[in-house]
N, C-alpha and C positions, 0 to 999 in steps of 0.2 A: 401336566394334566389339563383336558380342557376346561374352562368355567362350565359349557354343558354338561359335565360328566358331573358337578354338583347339584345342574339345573334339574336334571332328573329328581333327585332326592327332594327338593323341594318340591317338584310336582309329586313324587308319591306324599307328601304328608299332605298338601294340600287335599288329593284324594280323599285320604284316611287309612289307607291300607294298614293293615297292622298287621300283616305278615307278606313272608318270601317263597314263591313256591318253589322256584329254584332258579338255577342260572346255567345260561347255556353260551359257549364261547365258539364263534367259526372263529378258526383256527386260521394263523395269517405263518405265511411260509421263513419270514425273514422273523420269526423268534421261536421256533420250534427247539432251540438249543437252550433257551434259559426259560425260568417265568417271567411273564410278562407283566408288569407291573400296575399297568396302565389298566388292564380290564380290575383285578386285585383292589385296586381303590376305586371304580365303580361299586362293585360288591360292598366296599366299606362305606361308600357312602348310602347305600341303603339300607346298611347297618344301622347306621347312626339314625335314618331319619324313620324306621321302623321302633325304634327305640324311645326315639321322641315321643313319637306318637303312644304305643303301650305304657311309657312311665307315668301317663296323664290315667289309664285307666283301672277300674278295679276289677279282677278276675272272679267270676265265679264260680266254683266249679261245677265241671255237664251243666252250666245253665248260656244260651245265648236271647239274649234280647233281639237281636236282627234275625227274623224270619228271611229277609230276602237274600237272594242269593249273590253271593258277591260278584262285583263286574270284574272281569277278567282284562287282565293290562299288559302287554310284552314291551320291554325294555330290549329296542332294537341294539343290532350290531353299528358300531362306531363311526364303520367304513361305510359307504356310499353303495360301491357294488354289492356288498352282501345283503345290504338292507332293503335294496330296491326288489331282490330276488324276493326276499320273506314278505315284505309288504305287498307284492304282488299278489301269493297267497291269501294271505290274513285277509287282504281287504275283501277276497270273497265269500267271505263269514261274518268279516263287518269286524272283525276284532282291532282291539287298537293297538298301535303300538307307535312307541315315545320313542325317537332317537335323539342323545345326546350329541351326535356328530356328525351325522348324515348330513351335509350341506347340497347335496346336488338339485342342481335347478326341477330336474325333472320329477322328482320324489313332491311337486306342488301339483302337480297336474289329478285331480279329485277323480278324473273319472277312471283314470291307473291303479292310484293310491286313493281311495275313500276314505278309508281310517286312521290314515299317518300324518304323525303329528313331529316334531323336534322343538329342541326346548332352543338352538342352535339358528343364529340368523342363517336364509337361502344365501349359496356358497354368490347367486347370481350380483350382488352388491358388491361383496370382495374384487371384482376387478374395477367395480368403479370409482371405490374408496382409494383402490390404487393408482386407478388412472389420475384421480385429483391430488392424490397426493404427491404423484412423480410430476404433475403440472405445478403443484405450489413448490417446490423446489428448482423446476429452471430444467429439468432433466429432458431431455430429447432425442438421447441417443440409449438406447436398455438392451437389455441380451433377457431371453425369455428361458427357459428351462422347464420343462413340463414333465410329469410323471404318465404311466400309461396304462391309465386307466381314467373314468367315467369324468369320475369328477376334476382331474385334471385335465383330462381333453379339453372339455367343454370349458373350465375355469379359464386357461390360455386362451383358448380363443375369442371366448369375452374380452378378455383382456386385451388381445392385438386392437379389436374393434374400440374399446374403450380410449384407448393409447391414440389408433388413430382422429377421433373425434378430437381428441386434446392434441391433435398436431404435434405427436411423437413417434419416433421412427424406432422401428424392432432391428438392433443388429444383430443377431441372429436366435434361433430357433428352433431349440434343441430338443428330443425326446429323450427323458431318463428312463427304458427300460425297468420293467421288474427283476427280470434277471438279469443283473447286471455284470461282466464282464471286466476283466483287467483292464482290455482293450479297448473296449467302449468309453471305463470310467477316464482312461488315459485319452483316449479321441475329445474326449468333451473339456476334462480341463486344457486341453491345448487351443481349444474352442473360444474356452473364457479367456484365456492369458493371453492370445492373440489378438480377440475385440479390442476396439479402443473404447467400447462401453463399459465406463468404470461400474455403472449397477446392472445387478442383473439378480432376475425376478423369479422364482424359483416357487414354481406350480408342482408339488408331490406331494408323497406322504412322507415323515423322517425316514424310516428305514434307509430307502433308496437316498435321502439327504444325506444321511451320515455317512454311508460307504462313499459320496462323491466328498465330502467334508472332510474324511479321511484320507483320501489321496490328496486335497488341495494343504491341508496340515504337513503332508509327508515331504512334500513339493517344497512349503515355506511360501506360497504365494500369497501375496499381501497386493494393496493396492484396488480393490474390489469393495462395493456396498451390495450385500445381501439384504433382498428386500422378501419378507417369509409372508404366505397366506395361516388361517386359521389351523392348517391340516399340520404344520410343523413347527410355530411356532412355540406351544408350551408342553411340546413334545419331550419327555423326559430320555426317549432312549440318544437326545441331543445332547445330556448334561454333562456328558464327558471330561475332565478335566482336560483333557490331553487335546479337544475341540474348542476351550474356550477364548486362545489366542485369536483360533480363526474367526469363529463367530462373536465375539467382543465388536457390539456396537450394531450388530442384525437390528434392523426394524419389521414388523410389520402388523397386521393386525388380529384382533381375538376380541370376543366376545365381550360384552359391556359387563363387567367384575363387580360386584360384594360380597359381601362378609358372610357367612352363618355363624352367630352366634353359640357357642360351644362345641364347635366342630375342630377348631382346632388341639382345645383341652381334648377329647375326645379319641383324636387321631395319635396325641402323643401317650395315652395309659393304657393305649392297644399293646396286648400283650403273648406271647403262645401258651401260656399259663389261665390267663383271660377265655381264651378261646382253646381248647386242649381237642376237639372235634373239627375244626379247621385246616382241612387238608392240605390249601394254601399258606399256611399263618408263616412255619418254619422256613420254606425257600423262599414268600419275601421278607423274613427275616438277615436271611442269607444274601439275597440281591442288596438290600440295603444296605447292612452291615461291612458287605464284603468278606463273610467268615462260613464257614463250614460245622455242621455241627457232626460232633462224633459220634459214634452210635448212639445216637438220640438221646445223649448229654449233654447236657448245660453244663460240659467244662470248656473253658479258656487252653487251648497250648501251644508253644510255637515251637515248630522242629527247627534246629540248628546245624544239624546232620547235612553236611556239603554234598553230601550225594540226594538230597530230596529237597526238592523246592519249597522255599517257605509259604506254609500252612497258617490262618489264621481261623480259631475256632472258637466259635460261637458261646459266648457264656448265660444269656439271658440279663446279663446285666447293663447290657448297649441302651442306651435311652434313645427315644427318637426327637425328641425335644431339639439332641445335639447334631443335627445331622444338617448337611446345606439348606438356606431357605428354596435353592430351585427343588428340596423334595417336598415343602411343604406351599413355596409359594401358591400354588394354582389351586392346591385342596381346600384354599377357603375361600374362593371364588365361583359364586352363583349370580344366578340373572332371573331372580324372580319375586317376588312382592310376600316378604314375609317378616319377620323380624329386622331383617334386614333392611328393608323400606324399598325390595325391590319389587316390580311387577313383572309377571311373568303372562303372555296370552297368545293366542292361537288366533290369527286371522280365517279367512274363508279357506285359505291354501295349506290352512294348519302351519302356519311360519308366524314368527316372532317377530318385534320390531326391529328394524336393521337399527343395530347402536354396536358400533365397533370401537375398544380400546387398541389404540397404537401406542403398541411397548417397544422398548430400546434394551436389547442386552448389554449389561454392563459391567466389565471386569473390575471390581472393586482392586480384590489382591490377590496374589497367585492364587489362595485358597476361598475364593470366595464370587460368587458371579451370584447377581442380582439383575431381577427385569425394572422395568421402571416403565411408568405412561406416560408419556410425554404428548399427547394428544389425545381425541376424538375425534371418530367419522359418524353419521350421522344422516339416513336418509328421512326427511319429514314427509308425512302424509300426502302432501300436494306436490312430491316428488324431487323438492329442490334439495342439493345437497350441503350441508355444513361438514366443515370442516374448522380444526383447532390446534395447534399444533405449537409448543413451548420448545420452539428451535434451539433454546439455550441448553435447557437438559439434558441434549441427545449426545450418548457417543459415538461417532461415524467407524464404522469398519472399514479396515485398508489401510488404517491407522494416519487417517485425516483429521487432522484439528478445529479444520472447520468445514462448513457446507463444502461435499467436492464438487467436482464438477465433471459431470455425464453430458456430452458432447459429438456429435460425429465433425462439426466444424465450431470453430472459435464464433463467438461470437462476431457479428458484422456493427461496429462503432457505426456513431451518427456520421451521414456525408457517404458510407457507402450501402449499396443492397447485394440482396442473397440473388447469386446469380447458380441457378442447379447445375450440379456434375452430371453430364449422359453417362445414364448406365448405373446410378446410385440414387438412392431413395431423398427424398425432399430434404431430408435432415442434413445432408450433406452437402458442401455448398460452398462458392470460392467469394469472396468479399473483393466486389468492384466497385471501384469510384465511378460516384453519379458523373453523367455526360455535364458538360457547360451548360449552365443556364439551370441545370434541375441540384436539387438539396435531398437529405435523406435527414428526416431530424427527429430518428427515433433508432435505438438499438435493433438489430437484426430488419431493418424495413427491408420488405420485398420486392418496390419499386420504387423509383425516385418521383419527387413532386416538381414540376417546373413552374422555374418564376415565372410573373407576370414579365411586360418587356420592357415596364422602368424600374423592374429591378433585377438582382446579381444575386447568386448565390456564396459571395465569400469564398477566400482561400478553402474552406473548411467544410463547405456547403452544406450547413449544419440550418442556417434558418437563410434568407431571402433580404437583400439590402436595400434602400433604395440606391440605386444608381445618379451619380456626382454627374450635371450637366456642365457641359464644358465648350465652349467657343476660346479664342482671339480674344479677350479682353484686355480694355482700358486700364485695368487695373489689376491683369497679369504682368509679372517680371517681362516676359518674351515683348507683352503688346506695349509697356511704359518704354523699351528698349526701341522698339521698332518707330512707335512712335515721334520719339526723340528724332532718332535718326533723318525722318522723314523729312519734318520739318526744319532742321540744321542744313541738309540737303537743298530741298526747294528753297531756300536764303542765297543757294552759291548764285543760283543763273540770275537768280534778279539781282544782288547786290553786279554782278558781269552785266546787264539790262543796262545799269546805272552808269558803269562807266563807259561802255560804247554809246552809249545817249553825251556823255560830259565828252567822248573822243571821236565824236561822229565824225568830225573832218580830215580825221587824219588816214594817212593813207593803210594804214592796217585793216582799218573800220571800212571804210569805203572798200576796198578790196572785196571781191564775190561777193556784191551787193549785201551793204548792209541792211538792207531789209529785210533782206533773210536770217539775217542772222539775228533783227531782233525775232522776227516769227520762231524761230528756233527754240531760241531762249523763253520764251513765253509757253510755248510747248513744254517745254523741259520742267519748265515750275510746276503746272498742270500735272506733268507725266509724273512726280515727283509726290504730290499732293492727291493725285490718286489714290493713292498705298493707303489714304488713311479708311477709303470707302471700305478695305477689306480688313480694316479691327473694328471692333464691337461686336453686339450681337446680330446675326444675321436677320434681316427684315424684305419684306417683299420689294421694298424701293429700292434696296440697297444693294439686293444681288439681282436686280433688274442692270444697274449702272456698274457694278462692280467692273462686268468681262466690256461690256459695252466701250464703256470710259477707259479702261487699259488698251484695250484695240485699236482705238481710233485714235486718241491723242499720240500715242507712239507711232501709228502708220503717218499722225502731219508732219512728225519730226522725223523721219526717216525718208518720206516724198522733200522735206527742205531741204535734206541732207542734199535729197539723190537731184534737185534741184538747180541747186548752188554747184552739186558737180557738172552736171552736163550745160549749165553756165560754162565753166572755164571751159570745156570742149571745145560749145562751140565758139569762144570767142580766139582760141589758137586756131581755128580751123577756118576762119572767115577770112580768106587772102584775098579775095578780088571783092571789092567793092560795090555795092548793090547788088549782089551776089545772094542767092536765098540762105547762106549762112547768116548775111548779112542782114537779112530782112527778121530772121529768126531774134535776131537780137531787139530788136524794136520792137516786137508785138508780145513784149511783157511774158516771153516764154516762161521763164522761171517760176510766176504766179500762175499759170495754168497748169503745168507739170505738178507742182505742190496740189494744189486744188483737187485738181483730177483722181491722183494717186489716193487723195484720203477719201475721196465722194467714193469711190471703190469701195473702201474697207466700213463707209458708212451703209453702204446697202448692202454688205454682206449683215454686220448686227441687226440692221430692221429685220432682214429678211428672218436672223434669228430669233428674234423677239418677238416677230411675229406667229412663227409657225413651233418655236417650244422654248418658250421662254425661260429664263434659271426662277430660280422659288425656294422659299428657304423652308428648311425640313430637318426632322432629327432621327440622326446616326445609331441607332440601338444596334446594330450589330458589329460595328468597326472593332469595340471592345467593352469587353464584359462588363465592365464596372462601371461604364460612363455612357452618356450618351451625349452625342458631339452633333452641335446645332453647327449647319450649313448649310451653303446653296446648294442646291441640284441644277448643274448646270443643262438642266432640260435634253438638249440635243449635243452631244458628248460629240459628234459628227459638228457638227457649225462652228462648236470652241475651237477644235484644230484646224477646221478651214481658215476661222481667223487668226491663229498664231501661222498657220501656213501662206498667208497673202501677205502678214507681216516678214517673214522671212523669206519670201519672194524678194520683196521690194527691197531688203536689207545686201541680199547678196549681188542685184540688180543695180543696187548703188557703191558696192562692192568692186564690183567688176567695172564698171565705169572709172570711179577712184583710180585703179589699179593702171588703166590705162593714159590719165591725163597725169599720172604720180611723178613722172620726168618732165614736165613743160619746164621751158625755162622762163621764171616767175620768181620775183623772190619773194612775196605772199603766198606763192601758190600754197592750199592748202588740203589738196587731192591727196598727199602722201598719210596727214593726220587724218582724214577721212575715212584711207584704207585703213588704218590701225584702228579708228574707233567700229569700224562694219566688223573684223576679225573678232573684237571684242564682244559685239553686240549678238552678232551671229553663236558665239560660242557659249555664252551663258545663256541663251533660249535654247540651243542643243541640248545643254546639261541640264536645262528645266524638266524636261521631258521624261526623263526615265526619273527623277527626282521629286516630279510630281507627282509619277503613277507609284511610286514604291512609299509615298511617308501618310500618313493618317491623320483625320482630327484637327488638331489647331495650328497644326506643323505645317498643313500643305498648304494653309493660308501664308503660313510664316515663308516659306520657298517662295511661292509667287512675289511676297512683296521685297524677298531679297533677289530673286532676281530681277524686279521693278527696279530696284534701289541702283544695283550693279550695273544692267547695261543701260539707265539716264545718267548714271556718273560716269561711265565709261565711254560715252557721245560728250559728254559735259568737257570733262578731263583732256581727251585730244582734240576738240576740233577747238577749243575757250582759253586754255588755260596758258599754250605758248603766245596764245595774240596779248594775255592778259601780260604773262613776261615783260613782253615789248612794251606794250602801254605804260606799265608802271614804271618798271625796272632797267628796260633800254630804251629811253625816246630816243636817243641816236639811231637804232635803226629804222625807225618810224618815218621816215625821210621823205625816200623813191617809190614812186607809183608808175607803174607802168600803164602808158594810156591803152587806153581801150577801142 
């Protein structure tokens, strides 16, 4: 029973009324077959508070003190539809009339309804109460159920709009017919058992609840949160024992509840003996009880008789004290300012304050079901809403243990966003990891956030890192390795300087002008001691000389090379005497050829240093987590012109080699030349695709091992068999063939 259906009783005594003129019931089609219980304790309760009121006064007879005539009050119909009908009337006589239950929005409209008043908050809060409260639970995926009529039309639909404001999505959206069908009630529970929306909201009057609550009992289907408006929540024709597995754990909301004090004494010493002119008194005796009276005795008996269904008949001796508290719970719940320390008042709209209790049905024991309040909703004057709600208390239906969870997709973890399904409402949705560079660092985020560009978003791309700078250092494993190397290296050609300085006379040394061969060696140390320009951290002097200084010191040791070759050429080649082979020999050819070939490879660098010079800069994109300080070698077009003049000149002196590799000489050392060019040539090949494929601190580290490879691989053949001889064989250090 509703708490309004007490609130009326407090509004007649606050009146004063002291009598009933009668009572009149529209007739509702789904209880034509029993009494209706629900109007029956209306009636009682304006028993009681007619009562109240006359036990305070003294009668006296044929005398009345009130000349005036008394103001005429109707005690509207329950339902929505019927009450809007009579209030339509009424109100053009100005008469008033009180509904206990009448929640429809439109029953506020003054210039329709003048005179209508409910003691019953406007049903228009009820979807908001719910929209907030399916938002304080995490809910986003619902199934809606509406009944078909006024006040649930209109209730649902609020309700969609409400849900939408609170960015929750309706999985479906179903009409429950009044006359409702086998078919129908079977179309709808396949409706529900199919959604993946574990709650679903269920806009009607009971009636139609129960027949669908019936099939979903018959079914056995579990797994579901029924969430009830005011119109079926403490609806008795719900109490069913045979419905309280299903509905065990329902929430939803009802009228702000207290007490009347001796109403429930009152309700329990109701008696058909009490009342002997009470038409009603014996079939709700009967509804209650579950017993039959016999002709219109108050005996007790029960047939045993296998051919007749067992009978239980009615003795007068049933106490209603003993009967479930869902028959008694609601009977002493009012919503008005009296003993009770409730207020009850009528705005401009004639509507009450919105103050909603959210109750929880609760299966104690097989024989026992209890509501419980486990919240408040609450709209305040300046329209904000409160909400309260003691999550611990609540039992969940579906037979969940804890908060369930109402979903159309999983939640989306930090690091990914809600990316939408085509063709399915917002609520639905596939969890995509954030792109590179962007984080997502909150549950269900709908877009990603990008870092700034000195930092990374982590494996996990949950918050934004700084990003680890990284060069070639001195005080990298790689750069103390290369380093080393470096300088061990540059030690061989000078410690070789030293001894063809101590063996200058001897015919090994002399052999292909030793002047070249110290220029060579000199080169070579340089070429050597290069490598170190390209560890540390990159500076603008330093990747100015970096490509510079590798260019040119290797193109003078490669023009010696090619120098000292085309020496022996020409000196096998000069057979007639003053002869311009001849001459070629005397005008200091070999230091011109040298010279020349490198003054080349130096006006290619100016030319690059002048027109896009390299410049040091940092690498934020190479990879994510770092950024890699290096040169920009300006004009990417100049670096391979000068690795390409250098491998000119290598293959050029290659190919010479190759041709003087048979003189007959026993210095000759054309044949060690070709094998150092082979060498030198093949590890600048392999540079190439080894350079464009590695990143970061690496590609410095390639360059300066292929610096290291092909100066030791010149060093090694054209140095190391003269050094043989020198040290280890002076015996063939002997024979010089003149020149």
């Amino acid at each position: 029973m509703k708490p309004g259906h007490l609130a009326v009783a407090g509004l007649v005594m606050r009146l004063g009324q002291l009598g009933v003129a009668g009572f009149v019931r529209l007739g509702q089609k789904h209880r034509r077959n029993r009494l209706d219980t629900i109007p029956y304790q209306e009636i009682l309760t304006i028993v009681f508070a007619t009562e109240e009121i006359n036990s305070g006064e003294i009668l006296v007879p044929n005398y009345n003190c009130n000349m005036k005539m008394k103001l005429p009050a109707i005690i509207a119909e329950e339902y929505s539809s019927a009450t809007a009908s009579v209030a339509r009337v009424l109100g053009i006589y100005r008469f008033p009339q009180v509904s206990h239950g009448a929640g429809l929005p439109l029953l506020s409209d003054k210039v329709q309804f003048p005179s209508f008043v409910r003691t019953v908050v406007n049903t228009y809060s009820q979807p908001l109460g719910h929209a907030e409260f399916t938002k304080h639970f995490g809910w986003t995926w619902v199934g809606i159920i509406y009944g078909d009529n006024d006040f649930s039309v209109q209730g649902s639909q609020q309700l969609k709009e409400a849900l939408r404001k609170a960015h929750v999505c309706v999985a479906f959206y179903e009409v429950l017919p009044t006359d409702l069908t086998k078919k129908r009630i079977l179309s709808l529970v396949e409706t529900i058992t199919q959604s993946s929306a574990t709650v679903v909201i269920i806009y009607a009057y009971a009636p139609e609840v129960a027949l669908l609550m019936e099939e979903i009992t018959v079914q056995n289907i579990s797994g579901k949160v029924w969430i009830a408006p005011t119109s079926w929540i403490t609806d008795s024709i719900l109490s069913k024992k045979e419905l309280w597995k299903t509905l065990n754990g329902t929430i939803g909301l009802t009228s702000q509840s207290g007490e009347i004090p001796g109403f429930k004494d009152f309700l329990s010493h109701i008696h058909p003996s009490k009342y002997p002119h009470d038409i009603y008194m014996k079939a709700f005796w009967e509804a209650a009880f579950h017993c039959r009276w016999k002709n219109n005795e108050t005996v007790r008996l029960i047939e045993t008789d296998d051919k007749m269904p067992d009978i239980t008949f009615c003795t007068g001796k049933e106490k209603l004290d003993t009967l479930e508290q869902t028959l008694f719970h609601y009977l002493k719940k009012v919503n008005f300012r009296n003993k009770a320390a409730q207020e009850i008042y009528f705005d401009a709209n004639g509507d009450v304050p919105v103050i909603f209790d959210i109750i929880n049905w609760q299966l104690t024991s097989k024989e026992s079901m209890k509501s419980v309040i486990v919240g408040r909703y609450k709209i305040s004057y300046d329209g904000s809403q409160i909400l309260i709600i003691n999550e611990s208390a609540i039992t969940w239906s579906g037979g969940y243990l804890q908060l369930p969870f109402s979903r159309c997709s999983n939640s989306c973890s930090p690091g990914y966003r809600k990316a939408p399904i085509r063709g399915l409402p917002i609520c639905c949705y596939d969890c995509v990891s954030c792109s590179d560079g962007e984080i997502a660092n909150e549950t269900d985020a709908t877009d990603c956030i990008r870092c700034l560009e000195d930092s990374w978003p982590g494996e996990q791309r949950i918050t934004c890192l700084p990003k680890l700078v990284e060069y070639l250092s001195y005080n990298d494993p790689l750069g103390v390795t290369l380093t080393s190397v470096t300088i061990l290296l540059s030690a061989i050609p000078c410690s070789i300087l030293l001894i063809f300085i101590l063996y200058r006379d001897t015919p090994i040394v002399r052999a292909n002008n030793r002047n070249l061969s110290y220029c060579l060696l000199v080169a070579l140390t340089f070429c050597f001691l290069c490598s170190l320009i390209f560890i540390g951290k990159p500076s603008h002097m330093g990747c100015l000389l970096r490509q510079s200084a590798f260019g040119t010191l290797f193109s003078a040791c490669v023009s010696t090379i090619l120098a000292k070759t085309i020496t022996v050429l020409i000196a096998f080649n000069a057979t007639k005497p003053g002869g311009f082979q001849t001459k070629l020999m005397g005008f200091k050819t070999p230091y011109v050829i040298g010279v020349f070939c490198s003054i080349l490879q130096v006006g290619i660098c100016t030319v690059w240093l002048k027109s896009s010079s390299p410049f040091p800069e940092k690498n934020k994109t190479t990879y994510k987590d770092k950024i890699i300080i290096e040169c920009n070698e300006g004009s990417i077009v100049m670096f391979y012109c000068m690795l390409g003049y250098l491998g000119l000149l290598a293959i050029v002196c290659f190919v010479v080699a190759f041709l003087v590799r048979k003189l007959p000489d026993r210095y000759n050392e054309a044949k060690f030349i070709t094998f150092s060019m082979i060498i030198f040539v093949s590890v600048w090949l392999s540079f190439v695709p080894a350079y464009l494929s590695t990143k970061g601190k690496y590609v410095v580290a390639v360059e300066i091992f292929a610096i290291i490879s092909s100066g030791f691989g010149l060093l090694s053949c054209i140095f190391f068999p003269k050094c043989f001889i020198i040290l280890l064989r002076p015996d063939m250090n002997t024979v010089l063939r003149k020149m």
